[in-house]
N, C-alpha and C positions, 0 to 999 in steps of 0.2 A: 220153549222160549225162556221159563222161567231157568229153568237148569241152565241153559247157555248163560242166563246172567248170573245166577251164583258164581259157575267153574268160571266166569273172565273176572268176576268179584274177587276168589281163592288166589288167582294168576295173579292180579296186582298185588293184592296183598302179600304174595310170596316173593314177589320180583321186588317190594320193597324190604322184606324181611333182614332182620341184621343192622341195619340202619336206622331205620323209623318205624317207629310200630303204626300199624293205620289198623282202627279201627270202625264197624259202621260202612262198609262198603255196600253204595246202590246204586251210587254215583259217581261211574268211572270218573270222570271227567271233572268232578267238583274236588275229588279227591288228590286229583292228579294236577292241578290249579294249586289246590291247597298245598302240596306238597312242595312245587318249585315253589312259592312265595315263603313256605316255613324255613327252607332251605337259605333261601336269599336274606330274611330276616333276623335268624334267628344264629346267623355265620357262620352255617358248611351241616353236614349231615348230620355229625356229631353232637350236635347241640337241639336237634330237635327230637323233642321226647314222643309226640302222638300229633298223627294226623285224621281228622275227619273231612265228614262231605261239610261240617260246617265252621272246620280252622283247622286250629292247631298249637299245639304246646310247647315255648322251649322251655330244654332243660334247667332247671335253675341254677343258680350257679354258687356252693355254698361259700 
């Protein structure tokens, strides 16, 4: 069981790869939460620097 949740842990984190780096994966779902509101907040993919199970960062803007 434990293994099944690492490899769907590696999966999101590769299905988000290139875009947002997500770090901390244990919590599909807190991640994947976190990720559409970083998205929505932070104004499009590009602009969000890291996501976790407990937020997320935009990029700053120099």
């Amino acid at each position: 069981m434990k293994n099944s949740m690492i490899l769907a842990g590696a999966l999101l984190a590769a299905s988000l790869t290139g875009c947002i780096a997500v770090t901390g994966v244990h919590d599909e779902d807190a991640v994947r939460t976190n990720t559409d509101l970083a998205v929505r907040v932070c104004g499009g993919e590009a602009n969000v620097k890291e996501v976790t199970e407990d937020g997320y960062r935009c990029q700053s803007n120099p």
